[in-house]
C-alpha positions, -999 to 999 in steps of 0.1 A, spaced: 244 388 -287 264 357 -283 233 340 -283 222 352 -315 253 347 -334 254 309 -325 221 303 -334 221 320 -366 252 306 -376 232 270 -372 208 279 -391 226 299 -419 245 263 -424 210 247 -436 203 279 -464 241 271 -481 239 263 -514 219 284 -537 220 319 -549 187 343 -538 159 340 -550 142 371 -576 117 392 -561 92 375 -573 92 344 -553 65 335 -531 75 358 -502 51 378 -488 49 406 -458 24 408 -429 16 443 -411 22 430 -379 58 429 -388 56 467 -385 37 462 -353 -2 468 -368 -25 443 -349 -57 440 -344 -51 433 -303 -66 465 -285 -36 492 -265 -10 472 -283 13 498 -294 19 526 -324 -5 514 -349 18 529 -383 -3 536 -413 -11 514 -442 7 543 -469 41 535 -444 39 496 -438 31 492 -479 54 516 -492 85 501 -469 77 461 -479 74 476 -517 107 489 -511 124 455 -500 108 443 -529 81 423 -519 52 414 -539 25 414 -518 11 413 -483 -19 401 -457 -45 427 -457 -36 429 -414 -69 439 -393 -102 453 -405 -96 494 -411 -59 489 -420 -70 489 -458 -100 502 -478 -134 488 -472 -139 486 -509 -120 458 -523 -112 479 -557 -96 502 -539 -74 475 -522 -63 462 -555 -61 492 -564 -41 512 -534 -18 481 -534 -17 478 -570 4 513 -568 29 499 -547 34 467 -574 18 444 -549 -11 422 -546 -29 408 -516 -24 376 -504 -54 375 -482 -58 378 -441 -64 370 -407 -103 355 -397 -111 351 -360 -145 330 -359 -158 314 -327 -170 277 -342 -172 256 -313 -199 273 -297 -234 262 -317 -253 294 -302 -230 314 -321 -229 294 -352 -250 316 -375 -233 351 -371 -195 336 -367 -202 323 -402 -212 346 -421 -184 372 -407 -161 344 -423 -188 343 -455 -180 387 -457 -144 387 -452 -144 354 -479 -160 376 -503 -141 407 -497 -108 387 -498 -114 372 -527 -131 407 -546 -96 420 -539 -80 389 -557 -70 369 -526 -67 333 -521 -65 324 -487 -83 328 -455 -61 326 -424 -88 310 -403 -82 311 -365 -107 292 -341 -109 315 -313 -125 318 -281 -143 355 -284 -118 372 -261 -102 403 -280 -69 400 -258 -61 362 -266 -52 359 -228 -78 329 -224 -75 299 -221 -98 271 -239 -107 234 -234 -131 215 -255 -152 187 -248 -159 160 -272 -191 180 -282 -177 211 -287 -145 197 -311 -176 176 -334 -191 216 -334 -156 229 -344 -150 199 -369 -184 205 -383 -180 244 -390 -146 236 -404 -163 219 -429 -189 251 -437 -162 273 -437 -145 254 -465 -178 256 -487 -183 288 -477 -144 295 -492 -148 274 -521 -177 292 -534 -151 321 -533 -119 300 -549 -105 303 -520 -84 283 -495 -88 274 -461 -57 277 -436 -62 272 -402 -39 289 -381 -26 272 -346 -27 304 -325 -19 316 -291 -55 323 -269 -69 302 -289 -94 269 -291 -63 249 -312 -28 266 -294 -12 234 -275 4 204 -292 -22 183 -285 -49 202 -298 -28 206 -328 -26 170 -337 -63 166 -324 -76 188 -355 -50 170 -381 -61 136 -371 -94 144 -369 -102 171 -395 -92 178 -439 -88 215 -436 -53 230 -443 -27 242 -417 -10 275 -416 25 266 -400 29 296 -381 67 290 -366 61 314 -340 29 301 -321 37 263 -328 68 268 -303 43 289 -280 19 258 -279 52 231 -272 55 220 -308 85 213 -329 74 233 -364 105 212 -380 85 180 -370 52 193 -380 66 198 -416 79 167 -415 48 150 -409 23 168 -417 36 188 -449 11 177 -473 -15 200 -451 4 231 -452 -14 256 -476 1 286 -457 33 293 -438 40 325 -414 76 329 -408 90 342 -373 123 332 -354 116 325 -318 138 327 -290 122 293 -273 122 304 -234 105 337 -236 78 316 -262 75 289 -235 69 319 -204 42 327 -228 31 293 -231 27 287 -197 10 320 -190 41 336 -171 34 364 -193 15 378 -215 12 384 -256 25 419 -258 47 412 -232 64 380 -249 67 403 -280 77 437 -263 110 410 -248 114 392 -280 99 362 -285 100 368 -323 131 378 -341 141 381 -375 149 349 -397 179 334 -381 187 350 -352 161 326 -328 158 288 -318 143 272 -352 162 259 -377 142 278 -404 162 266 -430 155 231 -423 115 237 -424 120 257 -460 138 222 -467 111 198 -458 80 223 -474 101 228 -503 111 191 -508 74 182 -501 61 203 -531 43 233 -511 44 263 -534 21 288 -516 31 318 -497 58 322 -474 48 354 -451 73 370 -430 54 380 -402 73 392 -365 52 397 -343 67 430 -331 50 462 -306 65 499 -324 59 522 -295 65 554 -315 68 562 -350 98 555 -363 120 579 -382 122 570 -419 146 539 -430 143 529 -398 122 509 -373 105 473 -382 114 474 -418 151 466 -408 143 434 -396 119 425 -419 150 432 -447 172 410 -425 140 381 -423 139 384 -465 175 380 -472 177 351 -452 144 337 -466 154 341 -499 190 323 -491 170 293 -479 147 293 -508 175 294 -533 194 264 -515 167 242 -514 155 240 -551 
């Protein structure tokens, strides 16, 4: 506790200075806030009806569409089911092997379907992750040269492919995956044009600084995921001392000020920068049984958005 009163109070003292935000800023929620993931035995997957009908309630405006079966099949019926909640969709998560030529065909048109889907339910972005086929995201990946020109390559399809759909192209720095460490990171900014999702939470996994990657490389942010991180569970995880569900099960993500980044610094830099995209507010949280009602995941998520919108306010 007494570590999560200093730290917030550090970063409370960068979101000073402006009133909150309206509702309908460019915050936006993500189901695995309320612990629905696509990772197999993960925990209590809640239903969509609960996780939309809670964010509505906090007053957000829309959400990621979370894994394949969460929503509809049928894109109308996305706009529409989220429609009735006074949301929208701000697009989703796509896992795509695209260092691997063998596979090359079929990993891109799974991104070409969930493109058009995404963007039939009036999306615009594609949270691209460049994974390594494992389900779990316990693997670990190294490329050669060969296989980074393959990656850089289908980086380049996937952006046609997302164009055609007026759609943009985030790729998301991910635990388990092909691009997790530092050095990968930098590898694909130096080396590639697509966007960067600046996911706060699996930068620090990886041993970056997500305050020094906005301030270098803010003018390729086209997304943002949100997550405070308490830095030495997130480095166990980084070195493989434990595992994903573990890391989240002992808190490795916490709600917006109450972890190791100074969140209102980043909101600072993107702001000051010019990004005007989507903040999401995503926690990567495991809900072991269903929660009675008013309580559970959205409390935190209520405690991420109030702090969010603080840091919002002060930095216009």
């Amino acid at each position: 506790m007494e570590h999560e009163t200093r730290v917030s109070s550090l970063s409370r003292s960068r979101c000073r200075g402006g009133d909150p935000v309206s509702r309908d800023a460019r915050i936006a929620g993500a189901p695995v806030s309320w612990g629905v993931i696509e990772i197999p035995k993960w925990g209590y997957q809640m239903p969509a009806e609960r996780v939309l009908r809670e964010a509505a309630s906090l007053g957000l405006v829309a959400v990621e569409a979370g894994p394949e079966g969460l929503l509809p099949r049928d894109p109308s019926e996305v706009s529409e089911m989220l429609g009735g909640y006074g949301m929208s969709l701000v697009g989703g998560f796509v896992p795509a092997v695209l260092h691997r030529p063998e596979v090359r065909e079929a990993e891109l048109a799974f991104v070409e379907r969930r493109a058009e889907f995404f963007a039939a339910a009036g999306a615009d972005v594609v949270v691209l992750a460049a994974t390594t086929g494992s389900e779990s995201y316990e693997e670990v990946a190294e490329l050669d040269d060969g296989s980074w020109q393959e990656l850089f390559r289908n980086l380049f399809r996937v952006e046609e492919i997302c164009t055609r759909y007026g759609l943009t192209v985030a790729l998301h720095p991910h635990y388990g995956t092909v691009i997790e460490r530092d050095d990968q990171l930098w590898r694909f900014l130096d080396d590639s044009g697509t966007g960067l999702c600046l996911d706060t939470g699996h930068l620090v996994i990886g041993g970056s600084d997500p305050v020094e990657v906005a301030e270098q490389a803010a003018d390729r942010v086209k997304h943002v995921h949100l997550k405070d991180v308490d830095r030495e569970v997130a480095g166990r995880l980084g070195a493989r001392e434990i595992g994903f569900k573990e890391a989240a099960r002992s808190g490795a993500f916490r709600p917006l000020g109450q972890g190791d980044v100074d969140i209102g610094r980043l909101v600072e830099l993107l702001e000051g920068a010019g990004y005007s995209s989507w903040y999401v507010l995503e926690q990567d949280i495991v809900v072991e049984n269903e929660p009675e009602e008013g309580e559970g995941p959205v409390n935190d998520v209520r405690k991420s958005l109030r702090f969010l919108e603080i840091c919002i306010g002060g930095s216009r």
